[in-house]
N, C-alpha and C positions, 0 to 999 in steps of 0.2 A: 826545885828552884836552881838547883845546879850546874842545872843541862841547858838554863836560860843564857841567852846573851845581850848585851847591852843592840848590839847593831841590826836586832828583829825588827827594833823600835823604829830606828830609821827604814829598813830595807821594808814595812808597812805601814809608814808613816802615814801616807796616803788611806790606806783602809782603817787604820784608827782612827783618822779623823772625819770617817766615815759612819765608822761606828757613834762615835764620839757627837755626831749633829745627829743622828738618828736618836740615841738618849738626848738629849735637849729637846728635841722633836716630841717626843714620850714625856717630857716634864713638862710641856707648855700645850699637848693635849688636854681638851676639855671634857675625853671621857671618862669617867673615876674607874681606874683600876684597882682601888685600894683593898676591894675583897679578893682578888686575881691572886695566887699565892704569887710569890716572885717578881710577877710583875707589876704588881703594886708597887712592891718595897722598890724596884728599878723606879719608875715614874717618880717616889717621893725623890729620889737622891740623883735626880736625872740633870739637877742644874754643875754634879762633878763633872760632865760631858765637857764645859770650861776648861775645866782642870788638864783635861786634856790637851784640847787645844792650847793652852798658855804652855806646856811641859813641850809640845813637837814645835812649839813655837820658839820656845827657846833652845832647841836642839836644832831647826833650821837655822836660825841667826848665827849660829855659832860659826858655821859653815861658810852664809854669806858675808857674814864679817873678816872672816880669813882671807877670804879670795880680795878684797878692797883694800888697798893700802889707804884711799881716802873716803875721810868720814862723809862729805859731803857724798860722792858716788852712795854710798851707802845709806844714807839717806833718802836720798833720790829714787833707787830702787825699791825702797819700804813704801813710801808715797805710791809710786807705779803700780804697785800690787793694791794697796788697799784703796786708794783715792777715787781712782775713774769707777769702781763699783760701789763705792759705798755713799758719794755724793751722789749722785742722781736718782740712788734707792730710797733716800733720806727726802731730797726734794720732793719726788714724786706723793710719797707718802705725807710729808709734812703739808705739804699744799692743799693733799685731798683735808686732811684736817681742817687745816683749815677752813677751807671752802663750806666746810660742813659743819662752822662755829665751832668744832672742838682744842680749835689752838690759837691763839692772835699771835699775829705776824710776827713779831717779835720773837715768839718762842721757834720758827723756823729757820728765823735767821741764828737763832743758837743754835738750835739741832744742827745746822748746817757746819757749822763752827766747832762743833762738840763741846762748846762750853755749857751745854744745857746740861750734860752729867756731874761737871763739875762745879756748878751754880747749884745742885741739888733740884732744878725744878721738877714739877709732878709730869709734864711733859716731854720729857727727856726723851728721845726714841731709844737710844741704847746705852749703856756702859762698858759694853767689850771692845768696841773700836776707839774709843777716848783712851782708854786705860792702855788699849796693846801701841797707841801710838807712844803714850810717855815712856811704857818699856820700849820701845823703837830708840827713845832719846835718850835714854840713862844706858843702853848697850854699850856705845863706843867707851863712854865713862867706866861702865863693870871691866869692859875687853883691857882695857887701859892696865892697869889693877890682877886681871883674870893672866893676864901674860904676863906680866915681871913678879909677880907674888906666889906665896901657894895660894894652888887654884880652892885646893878645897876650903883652904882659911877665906879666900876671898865670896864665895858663897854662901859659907857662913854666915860671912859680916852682911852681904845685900842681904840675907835673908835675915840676919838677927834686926835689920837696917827696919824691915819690913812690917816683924812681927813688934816692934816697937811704937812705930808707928802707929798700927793696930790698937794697940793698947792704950794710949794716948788718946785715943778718936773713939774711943767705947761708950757708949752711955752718953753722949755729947752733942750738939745737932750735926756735928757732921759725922754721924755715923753711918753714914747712905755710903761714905765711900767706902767702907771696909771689905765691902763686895771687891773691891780691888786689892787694898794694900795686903789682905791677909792671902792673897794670890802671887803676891811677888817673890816669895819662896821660890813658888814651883817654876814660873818660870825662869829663875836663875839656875834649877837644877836640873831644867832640860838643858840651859846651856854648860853644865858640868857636864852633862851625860854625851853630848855631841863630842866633845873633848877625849870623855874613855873611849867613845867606836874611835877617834881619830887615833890614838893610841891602842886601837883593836885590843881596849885590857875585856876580859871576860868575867862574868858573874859569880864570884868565888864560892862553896861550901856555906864560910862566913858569912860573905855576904848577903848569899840567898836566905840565910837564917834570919840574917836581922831583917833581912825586904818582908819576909815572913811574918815575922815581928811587928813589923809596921804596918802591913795591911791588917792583921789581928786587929794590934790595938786601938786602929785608925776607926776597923768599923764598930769594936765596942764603945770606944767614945762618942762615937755619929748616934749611936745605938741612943745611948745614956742620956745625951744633951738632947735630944729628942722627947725622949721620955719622959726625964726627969724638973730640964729646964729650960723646955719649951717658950716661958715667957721672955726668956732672956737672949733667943737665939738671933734677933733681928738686930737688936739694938747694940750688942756684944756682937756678931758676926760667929755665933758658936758652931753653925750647922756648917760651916767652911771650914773652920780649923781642922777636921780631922783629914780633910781631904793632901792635906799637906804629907800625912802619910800614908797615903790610899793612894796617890796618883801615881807614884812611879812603879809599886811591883803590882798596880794594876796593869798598866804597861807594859812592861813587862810581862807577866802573866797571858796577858791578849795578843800582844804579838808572838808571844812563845806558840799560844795554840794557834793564831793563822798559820804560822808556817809548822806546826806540824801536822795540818791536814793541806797544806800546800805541798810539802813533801810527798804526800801519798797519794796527789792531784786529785781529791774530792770537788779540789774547785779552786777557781781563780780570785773568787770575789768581786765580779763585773759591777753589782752594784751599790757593794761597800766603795768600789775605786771612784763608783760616779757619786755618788756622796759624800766624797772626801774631796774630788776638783773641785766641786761644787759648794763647798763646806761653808763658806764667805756669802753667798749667794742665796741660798736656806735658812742659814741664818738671820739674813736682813729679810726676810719674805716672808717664811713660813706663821709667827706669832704674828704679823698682819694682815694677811690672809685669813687666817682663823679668825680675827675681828671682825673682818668685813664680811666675811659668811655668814657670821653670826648675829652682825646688825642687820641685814639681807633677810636671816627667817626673823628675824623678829619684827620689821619692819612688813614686812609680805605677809608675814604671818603664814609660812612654810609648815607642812606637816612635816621634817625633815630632825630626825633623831640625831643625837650628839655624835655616835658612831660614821652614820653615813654623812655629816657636816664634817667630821675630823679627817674621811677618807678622802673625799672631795679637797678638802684642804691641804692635803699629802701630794695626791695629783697636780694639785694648779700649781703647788709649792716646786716642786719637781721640775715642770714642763717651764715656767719662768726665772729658774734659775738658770737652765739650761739656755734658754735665748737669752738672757740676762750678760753668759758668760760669752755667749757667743758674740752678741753686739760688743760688747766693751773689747774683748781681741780683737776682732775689726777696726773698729775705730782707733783704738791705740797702734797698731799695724801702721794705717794707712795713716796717721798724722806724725808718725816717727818709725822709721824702719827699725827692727830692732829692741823694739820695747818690750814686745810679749817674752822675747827671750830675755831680757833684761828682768823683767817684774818677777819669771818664775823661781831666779837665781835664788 
């Protein structure tokens, strides 16, 4: 852990989060790998893939927050990146439901809104893009706080802020949100960890001990509450909490070994990079796709096994994110010069 550095994280940001939607990908397949040694246990705990995402998310912002002296620009730019792809994937989607009796209208004009996550409905199409907008809005406010304070006392406190909330909201109806608030840790301490590359500090002895420490303890606890208090994981938000200490010196960890077989050029990772531009894209497709396939054989009444439904679903998932990402650069291009560079800051 010694030889690790904080700035792998950034310098394969991009293929973590590569890696990172390909486990999500694996949690939200419909093949059971659960006899599979290894990859079973990956597919149960494939929804940490998040974890990820929220930790380089908050290790990107750090960055674009720096370079904006105003919050509104900053704003602006967060909308740019997620808005033109995630509204028209949302419509698309919400309409066919529509159309096909599974949603009244109403429930798309909230999906569209993203008040249908924070309304709790059963309809909801996501939670990740609601949730990463509010950390979009609470940023300027931590950054505030994150620069005249200690940084690390001010982390603490978002995260003490977090896990409190958590707690509060346990056992209660509104514990649908916990899938969020007990995730507000990690993305404040990707925005610490942007902070040490920016001050190029390095991953001490110490500190590799304790990250050691905490990926241990993180996955016997995952282990435990699995095992142990299974009834209680949904309502309490249990199978999340460990992830709080599993996500960084997994990171850690992960980028440590891309770059050292990138060191010894085994490989570039061409299609961890394209899964990681793509990451946004995958995400909003891939678990709907896999719906529609599989209302497709059931409806046809297809001879077509869960395997070769899952592959098929990996491919169309792939090839429409891929147009998906192209049209939306285009169009943003051509209705503002300037935007795609702007959105990728």
């Amino acid at each position: 852990m010694n030889k690790l550095n904080y700035k792998a994280i950034s310098t394969y940001r991009t293929q973590l989060m590569g890696l990172a939607i390909l486990w999500v990908m694996l949690y939200h397949s419909t093949v059971d790998f659960s006899s599979v040694p290894v990859l079973g246990t990956l597919q149960a705990y494939g929804y940490g893939g998040v974890d990820i995402f929220l930790l380089v998310s908050g290790l990107g912002l750090y960055y674009a927050y720096r370079k904006n002296t105003s919050t509104v620009t900053f704003y602006q730019r967060r909308l740019q990146r997620i808005l033109p792809t995630y509204l028209p994937v949302v419509l698309i989607f919400c309409l066919l439901y529509w159309g096909m009796g599974e949603m009244p209208f109403t429930d798309v004009l909230l999906n569209m809104t993203t008040l249908s996550f924070w309304l709790g409905l059963d309809s909801r199409f996501d939670w990740y893009v609601p949730a990463l907008l509010v950390l979009y809005l609470l940023t300027p406010l931590f950054m505030y706080f994150f620069r005249e304070k200690n940084k690390l006392v001010t982390v603490a406190v978002a995260s003490l802020i977090g896990l409190l909330l958590s707690v509060v909201l346990s056992g209660t109806p509104l514990s649908y949100l916990l899938i969020f608030t007990i995730r507000i840790p990690i993305f404040f301490v990707g925005v610490w960890v942007g902070y040490l590359i920016d001050q190029k500090q390095a991953v001490s002895r110490v500190n590799g001990m304790l990250y050691l420490g905490m990926l241990l303890s993180g996955v016997v606890l995952l282990a435990a509450t699995q095992k142990y208090m299974s009834e209680y994981v949904w309502s309490y938000g249990l199978w999340w909490y460990p992830f709080i200490l599993i996500t960084l010196p997994l990171c850690l960890l992960t980028a440590g070994g891309l770059h050292w077989a990138a060191e010894r050029k085994w490989t570039r990772y061409p299609f961890f990079t394209f899964c990681g531009t793509h990451s946004l894209e995958i995400y909003l497709i891939h678990e709907r796709v896999l719906k529609i396939l599989a209302d497709l054989r059931r409806s046809l009444e297809l001879p077509v096994n869960d395997f070769v439904l899952n592959a098929a679903g990996i491919l169309l998932t792939l090839g429409l994110a891929f147009v998906l990402k192209k049209a939306v650069t285009g169009f943003s291009a051509r209705i503002k010069p300037g935007t795609t560079a702007a959105a990728a800051s």
